[in-house]
Backbone as ProteinMPNN parsed JSONL, in Angstrom:
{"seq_chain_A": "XXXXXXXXXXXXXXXXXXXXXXXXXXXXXXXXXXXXXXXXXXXXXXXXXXXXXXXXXXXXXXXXXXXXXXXXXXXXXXXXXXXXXXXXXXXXXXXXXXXXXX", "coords_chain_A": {"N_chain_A": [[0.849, -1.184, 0.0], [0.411, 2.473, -1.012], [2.351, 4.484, 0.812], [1.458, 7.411, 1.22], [-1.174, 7.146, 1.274], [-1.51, 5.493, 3.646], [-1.095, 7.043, 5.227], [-3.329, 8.956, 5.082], [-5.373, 7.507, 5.989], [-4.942, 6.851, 8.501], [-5.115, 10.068, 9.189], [-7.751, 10.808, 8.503], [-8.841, 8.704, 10.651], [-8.238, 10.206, 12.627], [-9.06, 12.607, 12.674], [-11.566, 11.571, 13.056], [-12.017, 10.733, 15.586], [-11.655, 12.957, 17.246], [-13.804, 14.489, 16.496], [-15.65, 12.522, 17.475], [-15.048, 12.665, 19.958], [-15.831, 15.404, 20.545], [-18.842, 15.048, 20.421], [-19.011, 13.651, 22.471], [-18.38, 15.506, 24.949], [-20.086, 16.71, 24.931], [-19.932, 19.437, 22.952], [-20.803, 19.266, 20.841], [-23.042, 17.942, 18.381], [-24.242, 14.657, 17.15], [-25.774, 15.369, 15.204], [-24.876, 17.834, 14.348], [-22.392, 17.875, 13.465], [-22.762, 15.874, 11.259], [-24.074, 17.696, 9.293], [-22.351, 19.519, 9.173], [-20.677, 17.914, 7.626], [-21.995, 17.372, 5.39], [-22.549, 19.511, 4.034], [-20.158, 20.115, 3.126], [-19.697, 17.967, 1.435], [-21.58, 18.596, -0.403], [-20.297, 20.904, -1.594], [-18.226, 20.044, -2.898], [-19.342, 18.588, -4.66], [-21.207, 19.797, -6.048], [-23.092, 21.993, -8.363], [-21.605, 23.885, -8.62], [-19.183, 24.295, -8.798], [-17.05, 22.997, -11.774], [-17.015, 19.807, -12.739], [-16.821, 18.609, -14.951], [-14.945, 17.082, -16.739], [-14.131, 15.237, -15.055], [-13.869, 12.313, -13.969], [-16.236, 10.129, -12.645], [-14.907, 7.811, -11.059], [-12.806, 9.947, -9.969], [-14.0, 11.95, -8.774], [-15.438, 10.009, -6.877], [-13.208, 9.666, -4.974], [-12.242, 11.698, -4.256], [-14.534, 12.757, -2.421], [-14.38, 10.645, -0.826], [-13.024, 10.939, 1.892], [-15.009, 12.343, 3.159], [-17.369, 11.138, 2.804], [-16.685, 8.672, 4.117], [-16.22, 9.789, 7.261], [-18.731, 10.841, 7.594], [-19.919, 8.668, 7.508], [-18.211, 7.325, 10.16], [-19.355, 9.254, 12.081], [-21.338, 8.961, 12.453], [-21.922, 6.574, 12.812], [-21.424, 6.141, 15.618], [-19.897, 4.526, 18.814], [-20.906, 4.864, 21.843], [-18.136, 4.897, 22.836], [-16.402, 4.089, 21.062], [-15.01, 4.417, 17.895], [-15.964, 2.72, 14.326], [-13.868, 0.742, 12.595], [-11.516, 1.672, 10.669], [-11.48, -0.356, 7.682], [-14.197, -1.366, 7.892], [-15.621, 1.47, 8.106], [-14.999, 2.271, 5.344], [-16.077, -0.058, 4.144], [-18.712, 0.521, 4.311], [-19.168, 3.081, 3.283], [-18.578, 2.465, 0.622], [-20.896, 0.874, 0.254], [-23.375, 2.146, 0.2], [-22.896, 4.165, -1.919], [-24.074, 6.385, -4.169], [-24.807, 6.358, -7.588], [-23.324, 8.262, -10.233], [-25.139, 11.346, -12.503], [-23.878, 10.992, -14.85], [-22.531, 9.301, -17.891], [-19.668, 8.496, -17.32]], "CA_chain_A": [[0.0, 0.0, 0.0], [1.27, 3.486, -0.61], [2.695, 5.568, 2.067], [0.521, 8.621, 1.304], [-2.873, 6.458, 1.211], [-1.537, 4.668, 5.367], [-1.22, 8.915, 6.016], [-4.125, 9.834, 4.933], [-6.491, 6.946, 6.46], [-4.49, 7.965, 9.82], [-5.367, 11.539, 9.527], [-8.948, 10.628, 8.344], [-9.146, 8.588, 11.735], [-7.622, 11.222, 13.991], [-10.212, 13.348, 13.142], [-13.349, 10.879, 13.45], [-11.761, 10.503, 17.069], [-11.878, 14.33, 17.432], [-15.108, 14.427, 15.704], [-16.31, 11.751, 18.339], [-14.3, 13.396, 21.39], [-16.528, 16.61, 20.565], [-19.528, 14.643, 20.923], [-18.745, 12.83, 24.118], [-18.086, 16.468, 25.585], [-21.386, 18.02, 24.608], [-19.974, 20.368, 22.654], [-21.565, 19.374, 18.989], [-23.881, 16.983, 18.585], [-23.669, 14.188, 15.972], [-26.543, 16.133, 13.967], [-24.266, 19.077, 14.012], [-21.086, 17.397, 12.404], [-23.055, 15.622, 9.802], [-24.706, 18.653, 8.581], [-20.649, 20.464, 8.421], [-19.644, 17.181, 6.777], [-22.626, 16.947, 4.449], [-22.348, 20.564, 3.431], [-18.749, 20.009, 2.438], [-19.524, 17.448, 0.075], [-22.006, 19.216, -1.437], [-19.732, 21.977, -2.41], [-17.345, 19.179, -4.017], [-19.638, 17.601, -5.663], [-22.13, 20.622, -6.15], [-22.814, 22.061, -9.883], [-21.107, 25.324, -8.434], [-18.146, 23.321, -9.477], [-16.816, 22.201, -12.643], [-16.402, 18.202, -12.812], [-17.445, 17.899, -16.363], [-13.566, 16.291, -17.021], [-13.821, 14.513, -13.692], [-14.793, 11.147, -14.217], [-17.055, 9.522, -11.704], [-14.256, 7.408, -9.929], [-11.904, 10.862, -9.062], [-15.295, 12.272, -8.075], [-15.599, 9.057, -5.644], [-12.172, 9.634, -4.39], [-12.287, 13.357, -3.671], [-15.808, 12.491, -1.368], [-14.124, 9.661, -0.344], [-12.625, 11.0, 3.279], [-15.657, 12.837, 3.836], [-18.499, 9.96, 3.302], [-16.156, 7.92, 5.603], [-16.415, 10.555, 8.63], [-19.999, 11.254, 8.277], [-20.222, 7.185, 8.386], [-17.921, 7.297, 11.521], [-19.869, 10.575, 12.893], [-23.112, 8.289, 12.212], [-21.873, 5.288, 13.768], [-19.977, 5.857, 16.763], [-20.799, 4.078, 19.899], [-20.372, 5.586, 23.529], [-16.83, 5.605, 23.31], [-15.678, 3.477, 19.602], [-15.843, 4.49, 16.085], [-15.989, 1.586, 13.866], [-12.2, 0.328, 12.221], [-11.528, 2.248, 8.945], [-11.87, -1.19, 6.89], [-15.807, -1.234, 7.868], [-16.303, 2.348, 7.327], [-15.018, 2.093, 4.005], [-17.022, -0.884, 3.305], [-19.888, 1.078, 4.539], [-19.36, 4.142, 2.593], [-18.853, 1.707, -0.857], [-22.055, -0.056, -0.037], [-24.292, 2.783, 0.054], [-22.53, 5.175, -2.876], [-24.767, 6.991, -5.704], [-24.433, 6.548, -8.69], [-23.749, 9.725, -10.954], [-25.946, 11.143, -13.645], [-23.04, 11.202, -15.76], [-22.025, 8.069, -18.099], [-18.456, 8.002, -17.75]], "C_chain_A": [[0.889, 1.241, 0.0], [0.96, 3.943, 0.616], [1.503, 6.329, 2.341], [-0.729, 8.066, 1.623], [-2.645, 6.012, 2.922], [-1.619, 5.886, 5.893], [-2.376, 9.4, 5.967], [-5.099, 8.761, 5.706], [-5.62, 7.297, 7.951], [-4.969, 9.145, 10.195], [-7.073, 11.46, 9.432], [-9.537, 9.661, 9.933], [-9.187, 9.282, 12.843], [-8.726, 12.343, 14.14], [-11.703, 13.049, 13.146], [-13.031, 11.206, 14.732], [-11.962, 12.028, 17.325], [-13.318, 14.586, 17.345], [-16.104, 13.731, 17.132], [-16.008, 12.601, 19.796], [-15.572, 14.838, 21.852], [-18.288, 16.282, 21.211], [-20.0, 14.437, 22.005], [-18.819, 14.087, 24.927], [-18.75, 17.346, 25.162], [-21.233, 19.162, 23.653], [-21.156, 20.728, 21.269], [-22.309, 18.334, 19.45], [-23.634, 16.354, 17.316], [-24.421, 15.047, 14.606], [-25.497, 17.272, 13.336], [-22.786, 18.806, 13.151], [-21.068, 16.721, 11.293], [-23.601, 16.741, 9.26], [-23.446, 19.22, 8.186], [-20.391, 19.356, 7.567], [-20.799, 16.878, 5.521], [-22.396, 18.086, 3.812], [-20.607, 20.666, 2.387], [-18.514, 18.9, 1.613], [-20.36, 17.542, -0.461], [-21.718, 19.965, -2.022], [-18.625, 21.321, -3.149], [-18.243, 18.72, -4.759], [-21.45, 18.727, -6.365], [-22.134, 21.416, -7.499], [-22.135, 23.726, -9.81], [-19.408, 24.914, -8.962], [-17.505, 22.7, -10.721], [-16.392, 20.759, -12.756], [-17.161, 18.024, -14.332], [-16.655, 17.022, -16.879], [-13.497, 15.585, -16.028], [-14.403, 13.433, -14.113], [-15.712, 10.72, -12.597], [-16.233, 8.285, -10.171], [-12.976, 8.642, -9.36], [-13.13, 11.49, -8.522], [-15.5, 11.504, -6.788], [-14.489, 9.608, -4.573], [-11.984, 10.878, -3.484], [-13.923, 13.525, -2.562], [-15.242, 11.72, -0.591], [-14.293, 9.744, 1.347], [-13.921, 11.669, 3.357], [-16.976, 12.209, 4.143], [-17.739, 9.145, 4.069], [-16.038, 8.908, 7.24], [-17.594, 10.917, 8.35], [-20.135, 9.606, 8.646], [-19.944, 6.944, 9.839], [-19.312, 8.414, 12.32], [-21.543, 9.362, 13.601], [-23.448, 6.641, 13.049], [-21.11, 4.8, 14.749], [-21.008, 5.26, 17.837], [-20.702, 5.074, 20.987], [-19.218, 6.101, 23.445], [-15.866, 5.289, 21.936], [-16.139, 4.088, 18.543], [-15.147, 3.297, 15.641], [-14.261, 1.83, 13.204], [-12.716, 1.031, 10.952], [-11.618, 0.776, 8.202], [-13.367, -1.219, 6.761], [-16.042, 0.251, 7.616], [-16.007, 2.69, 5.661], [-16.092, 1.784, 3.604], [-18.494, -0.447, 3.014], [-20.093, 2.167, 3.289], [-19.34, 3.285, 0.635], [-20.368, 1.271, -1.079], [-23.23, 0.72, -0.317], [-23.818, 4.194, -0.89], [-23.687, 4.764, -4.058], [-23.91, 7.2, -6.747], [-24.411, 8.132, -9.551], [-24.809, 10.311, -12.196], [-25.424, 10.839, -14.768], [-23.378, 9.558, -16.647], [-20.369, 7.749, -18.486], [-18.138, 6.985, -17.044]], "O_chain_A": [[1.892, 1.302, 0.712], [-0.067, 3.918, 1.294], [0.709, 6.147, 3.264], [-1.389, 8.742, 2.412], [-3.664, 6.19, 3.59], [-2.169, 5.997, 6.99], [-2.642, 10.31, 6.753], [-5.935, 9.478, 6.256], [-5.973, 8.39, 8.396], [-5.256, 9.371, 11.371], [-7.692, 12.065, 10.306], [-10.667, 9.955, 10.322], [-9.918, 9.114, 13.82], [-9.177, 12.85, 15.167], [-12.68, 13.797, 13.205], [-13.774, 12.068, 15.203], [-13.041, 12.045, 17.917], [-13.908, 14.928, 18.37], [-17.043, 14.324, 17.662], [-16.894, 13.058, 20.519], [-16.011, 15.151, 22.958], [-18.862, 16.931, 22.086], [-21.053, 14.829, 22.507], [-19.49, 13.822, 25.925], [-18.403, 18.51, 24.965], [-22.212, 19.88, 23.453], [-21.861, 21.664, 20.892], [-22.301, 17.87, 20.59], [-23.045, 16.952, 16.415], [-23.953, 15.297, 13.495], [-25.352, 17.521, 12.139], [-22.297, 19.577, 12.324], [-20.153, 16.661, 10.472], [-23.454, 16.479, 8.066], [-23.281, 19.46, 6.99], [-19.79, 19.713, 6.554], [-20.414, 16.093, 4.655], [-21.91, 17.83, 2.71], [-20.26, 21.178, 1.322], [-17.418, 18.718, 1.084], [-20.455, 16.672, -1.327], [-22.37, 20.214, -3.036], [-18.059, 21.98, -4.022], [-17.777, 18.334, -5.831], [-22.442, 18.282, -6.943], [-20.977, 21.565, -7.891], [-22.173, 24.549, -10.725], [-18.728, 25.733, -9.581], [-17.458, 21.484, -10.539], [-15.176, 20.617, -12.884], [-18.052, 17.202, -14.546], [-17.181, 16.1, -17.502], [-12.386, 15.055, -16.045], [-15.501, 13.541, -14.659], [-15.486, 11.34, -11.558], [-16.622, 8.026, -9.032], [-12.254, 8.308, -8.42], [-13.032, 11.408, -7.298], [-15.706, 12.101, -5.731], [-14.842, 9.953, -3.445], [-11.658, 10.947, -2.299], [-14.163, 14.618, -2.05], [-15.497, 11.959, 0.589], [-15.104, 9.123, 2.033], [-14.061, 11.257, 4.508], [-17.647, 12.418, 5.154], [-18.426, 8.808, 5.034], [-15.707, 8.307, 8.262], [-17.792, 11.773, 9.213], [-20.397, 9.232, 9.789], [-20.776, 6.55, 10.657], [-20.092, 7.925, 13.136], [-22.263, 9.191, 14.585], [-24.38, 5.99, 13.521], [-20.456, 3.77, 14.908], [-22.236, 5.337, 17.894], [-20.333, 6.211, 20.694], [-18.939, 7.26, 23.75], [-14.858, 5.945, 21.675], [-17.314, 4.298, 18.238], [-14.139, 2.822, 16.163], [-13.61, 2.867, 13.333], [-13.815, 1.017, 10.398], [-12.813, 1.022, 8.034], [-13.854, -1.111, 5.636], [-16.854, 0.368, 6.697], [-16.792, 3.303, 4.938], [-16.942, 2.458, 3.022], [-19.242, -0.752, 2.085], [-21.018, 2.092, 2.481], [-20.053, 3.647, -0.3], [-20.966, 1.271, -2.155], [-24.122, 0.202, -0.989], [-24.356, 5.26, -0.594], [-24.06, 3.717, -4.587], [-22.858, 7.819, -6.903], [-25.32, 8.959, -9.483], [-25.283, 9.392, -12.863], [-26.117, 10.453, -15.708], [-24.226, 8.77, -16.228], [-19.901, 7.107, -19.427], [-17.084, 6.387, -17.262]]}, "name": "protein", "num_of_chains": 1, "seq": "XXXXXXXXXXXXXXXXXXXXXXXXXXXXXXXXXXXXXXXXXXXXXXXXXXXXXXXXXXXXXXXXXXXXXXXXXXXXXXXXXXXXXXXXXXXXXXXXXXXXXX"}
């Protein structure tokens, strides 16, 4: 596996755990960190945007980290968020298709 890809699912955990930490300590609520993390991939993937050259799997990729932390946000327990292998799997299993046909 590359380097950069073991850095970036690291950094993409560090801040579910943050994400979760905030929770736990009243500050946000989970509603309130999926609504920041849904808003921020509607402005990637929003027609305010040009992806007309983007195909549909760099489109996936560039959502990627952010449908895996609303998954975590969405499925933390008390004190765990799920292992990055299951929120992947999660975030694959329930991806839209685009209107596009590339």
């Amino acid at each position: 596996m590359n380097v950069a890809n073991l850095q970036l699912e690291g950094l993409i955990m560090a801040v579910a755990a943050v994400n979760n930490a905030l929770v736990h300590k009243g500050l946000l609520t989970v509603d309130d960190i999926d609504l920041a993390l849904h808003k921020v991939e509607a402005g990637l993937t929003g027609e305010e945007r040009n992806y007309e050259d983007m195909s549909s799997s760099n489109r996936d990729a560039l959502c990627f980290p952010v449908r895996l932390l609303r998954m975590a946000n969405n499925a933390q327990g008390e004190v765990d968020i799920p292992p990055f292998s299951e929120l992947a799997r999660m975030v694959g299993s329930t991806k839209q298709p685009y209107n596009d046909q590339r």
